[in-house]
N, C-alpha and C positions, 0 to 999 in steps of 0.2 A: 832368235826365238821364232819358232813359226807363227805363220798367221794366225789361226786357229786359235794357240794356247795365247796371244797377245788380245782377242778380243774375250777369250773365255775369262780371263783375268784383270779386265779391264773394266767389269760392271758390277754393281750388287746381285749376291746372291740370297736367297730365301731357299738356303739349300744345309741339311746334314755334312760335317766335314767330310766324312768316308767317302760318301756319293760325288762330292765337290771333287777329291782328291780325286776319284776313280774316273768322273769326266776330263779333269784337266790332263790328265795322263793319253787317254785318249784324246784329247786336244792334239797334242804332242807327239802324238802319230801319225797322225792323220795322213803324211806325207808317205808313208811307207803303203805298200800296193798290197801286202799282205796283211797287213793289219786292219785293211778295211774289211775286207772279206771276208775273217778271223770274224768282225765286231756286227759283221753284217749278218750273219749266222744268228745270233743270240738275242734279237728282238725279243720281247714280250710278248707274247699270242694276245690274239687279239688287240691291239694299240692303234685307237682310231678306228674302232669299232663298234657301231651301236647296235642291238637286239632288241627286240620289241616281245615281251612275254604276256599277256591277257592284259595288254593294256598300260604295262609297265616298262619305258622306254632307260635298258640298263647305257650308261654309258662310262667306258673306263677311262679313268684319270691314272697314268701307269708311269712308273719311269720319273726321268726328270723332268721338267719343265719348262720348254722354252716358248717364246713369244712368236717365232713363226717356223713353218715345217721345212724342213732342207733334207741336205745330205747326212750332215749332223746330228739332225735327231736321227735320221734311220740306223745309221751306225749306233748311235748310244744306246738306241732303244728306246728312248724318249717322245715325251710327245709334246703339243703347242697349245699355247691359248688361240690360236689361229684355228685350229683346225675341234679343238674344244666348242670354242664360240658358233662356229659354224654347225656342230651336233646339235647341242643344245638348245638353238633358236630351231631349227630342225624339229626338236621333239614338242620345242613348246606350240609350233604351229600345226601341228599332225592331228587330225581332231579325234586319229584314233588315240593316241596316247594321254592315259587320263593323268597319269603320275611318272614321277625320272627319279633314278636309282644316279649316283654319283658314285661310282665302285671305285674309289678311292685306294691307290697303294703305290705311296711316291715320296721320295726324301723332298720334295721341293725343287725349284728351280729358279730361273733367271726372275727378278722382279719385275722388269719389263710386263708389261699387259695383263700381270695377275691381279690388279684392283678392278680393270676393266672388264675382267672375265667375270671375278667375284660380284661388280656390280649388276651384269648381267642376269647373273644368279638370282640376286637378292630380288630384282625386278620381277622375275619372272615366277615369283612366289605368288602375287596378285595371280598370277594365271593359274597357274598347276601346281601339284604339292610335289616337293624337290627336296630328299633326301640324302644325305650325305654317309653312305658307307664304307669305315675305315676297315679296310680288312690286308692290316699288313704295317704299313706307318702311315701316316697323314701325318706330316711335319711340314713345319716351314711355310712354302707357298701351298700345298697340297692342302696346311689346316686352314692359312686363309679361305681356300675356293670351298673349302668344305663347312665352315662359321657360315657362308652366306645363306647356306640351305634353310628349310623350314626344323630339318631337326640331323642332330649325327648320332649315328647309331653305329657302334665302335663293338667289334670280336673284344675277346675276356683274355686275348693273349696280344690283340696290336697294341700300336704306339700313334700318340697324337701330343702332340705339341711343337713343340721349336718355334716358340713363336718370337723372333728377333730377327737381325739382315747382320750380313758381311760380306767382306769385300777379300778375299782372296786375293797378296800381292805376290808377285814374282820378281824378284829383283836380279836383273842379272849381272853375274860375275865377269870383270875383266881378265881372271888370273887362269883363263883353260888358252883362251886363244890371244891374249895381250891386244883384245878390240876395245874399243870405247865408245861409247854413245854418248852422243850429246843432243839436249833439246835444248832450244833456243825460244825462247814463250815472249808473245808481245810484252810491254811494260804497263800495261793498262790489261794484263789478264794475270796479275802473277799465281793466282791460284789457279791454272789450267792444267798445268800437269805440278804438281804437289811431290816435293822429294817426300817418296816413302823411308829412305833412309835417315830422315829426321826426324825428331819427334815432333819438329811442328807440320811437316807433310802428313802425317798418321793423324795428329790432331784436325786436319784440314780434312782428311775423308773420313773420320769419326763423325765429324757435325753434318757429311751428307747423308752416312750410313743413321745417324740418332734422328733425324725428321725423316726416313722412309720409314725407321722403326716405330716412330710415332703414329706413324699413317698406319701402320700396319694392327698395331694395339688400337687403334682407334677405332677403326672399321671392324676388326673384330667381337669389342663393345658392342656397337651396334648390332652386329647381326647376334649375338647371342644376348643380347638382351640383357647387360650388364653396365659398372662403370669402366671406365677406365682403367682407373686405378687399381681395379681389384684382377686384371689381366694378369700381369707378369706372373703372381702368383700364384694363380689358378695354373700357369703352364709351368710352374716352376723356376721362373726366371729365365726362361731359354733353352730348357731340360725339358724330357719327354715323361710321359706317364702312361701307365699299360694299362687298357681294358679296365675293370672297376674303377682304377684310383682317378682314372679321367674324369669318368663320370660323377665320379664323388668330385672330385676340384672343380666340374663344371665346366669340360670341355668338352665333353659328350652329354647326351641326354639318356643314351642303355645301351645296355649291353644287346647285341643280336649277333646275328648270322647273316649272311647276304639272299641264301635261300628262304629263310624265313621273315624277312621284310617283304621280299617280291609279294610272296604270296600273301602275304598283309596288305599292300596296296595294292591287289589285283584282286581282290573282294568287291565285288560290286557296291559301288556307289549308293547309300541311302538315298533314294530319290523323296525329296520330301512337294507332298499336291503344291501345285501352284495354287497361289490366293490372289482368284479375281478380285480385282475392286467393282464391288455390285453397285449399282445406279438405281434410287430407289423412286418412282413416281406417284403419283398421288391421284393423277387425271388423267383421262385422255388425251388431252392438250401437251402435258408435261411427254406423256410415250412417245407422241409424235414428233415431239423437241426432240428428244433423245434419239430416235432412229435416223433424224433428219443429219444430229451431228456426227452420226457415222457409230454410235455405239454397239458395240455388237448385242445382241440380240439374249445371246443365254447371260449375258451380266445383269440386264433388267430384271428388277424386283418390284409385282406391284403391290404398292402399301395396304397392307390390314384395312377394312374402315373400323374406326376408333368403336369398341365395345361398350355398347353403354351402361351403365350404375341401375344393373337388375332393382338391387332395390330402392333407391332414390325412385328409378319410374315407379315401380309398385304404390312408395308413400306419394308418390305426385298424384297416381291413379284412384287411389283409395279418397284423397282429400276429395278432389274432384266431383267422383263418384257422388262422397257424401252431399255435398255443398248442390250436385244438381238433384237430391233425390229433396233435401230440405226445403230448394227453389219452389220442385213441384208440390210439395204436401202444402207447402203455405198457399197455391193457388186452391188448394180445395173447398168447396161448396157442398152444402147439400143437395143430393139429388147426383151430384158428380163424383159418385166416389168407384163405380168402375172407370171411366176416362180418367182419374189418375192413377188406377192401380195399373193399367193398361200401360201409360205412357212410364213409370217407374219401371217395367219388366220389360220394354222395349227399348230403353236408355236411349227414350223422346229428350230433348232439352229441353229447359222451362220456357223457352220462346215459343216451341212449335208445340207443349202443351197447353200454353194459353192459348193457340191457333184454335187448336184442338176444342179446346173448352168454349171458345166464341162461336165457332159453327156449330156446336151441338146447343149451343143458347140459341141460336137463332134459329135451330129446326124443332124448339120445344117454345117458339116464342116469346123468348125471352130479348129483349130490346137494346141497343149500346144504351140506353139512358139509366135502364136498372144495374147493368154491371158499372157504368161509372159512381151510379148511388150505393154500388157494393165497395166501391173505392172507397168510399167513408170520406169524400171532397178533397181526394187528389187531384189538382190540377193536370187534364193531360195535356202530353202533348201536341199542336196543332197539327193536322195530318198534313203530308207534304203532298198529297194526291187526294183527287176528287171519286166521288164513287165509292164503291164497294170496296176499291182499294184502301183507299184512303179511310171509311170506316174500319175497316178490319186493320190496319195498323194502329187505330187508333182502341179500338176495342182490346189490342193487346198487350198498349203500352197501358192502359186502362188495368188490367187484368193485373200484369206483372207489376205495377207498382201499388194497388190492394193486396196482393200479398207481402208484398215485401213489407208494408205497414202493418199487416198482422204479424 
């Protein structure tokens, strides 16, 4: 058996039989000088090529799938999660590209490095928005990479699912050239290599192939935002589904076109205002704090001063008003009724119109002894200064408390 078809048939695949069968056949050539050249013709256009359209970085997922890029895939036409990985962190670090196309159309491939691509994927959703377009099949490992995206948007005539692993055996016959193989396995590894011609060898790579399958339904969950358990049958147990009926099971999110997604995420970005955080001060003191701590200048807000209760001052004004107009009318005398009507229309206090009223006593001859006898023997108070000062305080706490006693 040659090299080739002994490692192609040697691992799991996450691959469509047809595709499987039509690699392993080319496995199996590989030796022949014209069948490279034959195989080498018939690439995929474009495979392992990225485009950059307003913004939107397409990258195709084409062919089979293998974990690194050789001779191998150039012949099949296939491509790698090597060489995937490497685009894709690519796009995600370009700060022209605001969004990635995932042009998805591959039976699947080798299981090797397709959780680590897909987890790549899944990551890189935090960053940019990564869409998965199946235009043609996304089966197998292909639907894997494509669940990681932020959504998969599936043509009305592709296929998406196969979501299950196999293991492709070759058993070979003694009866063309009467050869015989033998392997000889330490005694402390008996399961290393597994007679496939038994049924307990087939049981023994069932239980490798049912925990990759589990990985595989698992991680899918996840990225589509489901359980578990409701996988299988969303893909049909391992069967594919065309264009609506994906969508309807829940392996797609809609129906598109690959040219009409582009130009959906090459729409310019809603830019939504940035919202400073304002710093609101109160003082002068508080501004200079804040400039000092480095704040920028257009975030400062300075605070309203508090509006006060129009009409609370009014009713304060108005009491007031009354209570000094009543003060003065009680200091009135005969003989002084312009000096109050004066000091009332000038909004005098009742202090400075008792002032008022003592000095024009004293220039009409009037003595501190008559206006304390106009007190009616209120006690005044002893002046706390000598003189004219001292009388005239005295004359008009004299004054202000005869009225207040009338």
């Amino acid at each position: 058996m040659p090299r080739a078809l002994e490692l192609a048939a040697s691992q799991p695949w996450l691959m469509l039989p047809d595709a499987l069968e039509n690699l392993l056949t080319i496995a199996d050539r590989m030796g022949d000088p014209v069948a490279l050249a034959t195989r080498r013709g018939e690439r995929l256009e474009d495979t392992r090529t990225v485009t950059v359209r307003n913004g939107v970085a397409v990258i195709p997922v084409t062919g089979p799938i293998f974990r690194y890029a050789n001779m191998f895939t150039e012949i099949s036409g296939a491509t790698s999660t090597q060489v995937l990985g490497t685009d894709i962190q690519r796009a995600l670090d370009d700060p022209k590209v605001r969004s990635i196309v995932l042009n998805i159309d591959s039976p699947g491939g080798v299981a090797s490095g397709i959780n680590e691509l897909a987890e790549m994927i899944f990551a890189g959703r935090e960053r940019k928005r990564i869409v998965a377009y199946i235009g043609g099949i996304g089966a197998s490992a292909a639907y894997w990479i494509a669940s990681a995206a932020h959504e998969i948007v599936i043509d009305e005539a592709s296929l998406a699912g196969s979501i299950g692993v196999v293991v492709e055996a070759v058993v070979e016959s003694d009866a063309a050239n009467g050869r015989k193989r033998y392997q000889i396995v330490s005694s402390n590894a008996p399961n290393k290599r597994p007679d496939l011609a038994t049924e307990e060898g087939r049981a023994k790579i069932g239980e490798t192939v049912n925990a990759l399958g589990e990985v595989f339904v698992g991680k899918v969950a996840r990225n589509l935002g489901t359980e578990a358990a409701k996988v299988p049958a969303m893909g049909d147990f391992g069967g594919l589904r065309v264009g609506a009926a994906a969508v309807e099971s829940g392996l797609a999110h809609r129906l598109g076109s690959l040219e009409s997604l582009i130009t959906e995420l090459a729409k310019p970005a809603i830019t939504v205002p940035r919202k400073n955080t304002m710093t609101t001060v109160h003082t002068t003191a508080e501004l200079r704090t804040a400039l000092a701590a480095g704040t920028d200048p257009n975030t400062i807000e300075i605070a309203q001063a508090q509006q006060p209760d129009l009409g609370a001052v009014r009713a304060e004004g108005a009491t007031a008003e009354r209570e000094r107009i009543k003060g003065i009318n009680a200091l009135a005398s005969k003989g002084f009724e312009k000096e109050i009507e004066a000091a009332i229309d000038a909004g005098t206090t009742v202090e400075a119109t008792a002032l008022q009223l003592f000095k024009a006593a004293q220039d009409r001859g009037i003595s501190l002894s008559a206006i304390k006898s106009d007190a009616q023997g209120v006690t005044a108070t002893t002046p706390s200064g000598d003189g004219k000062q001292g009388e005239r305080q005295a004359a008009v706490s004299a004054i202000v408390a005869g009225a207040s006693r009338r």
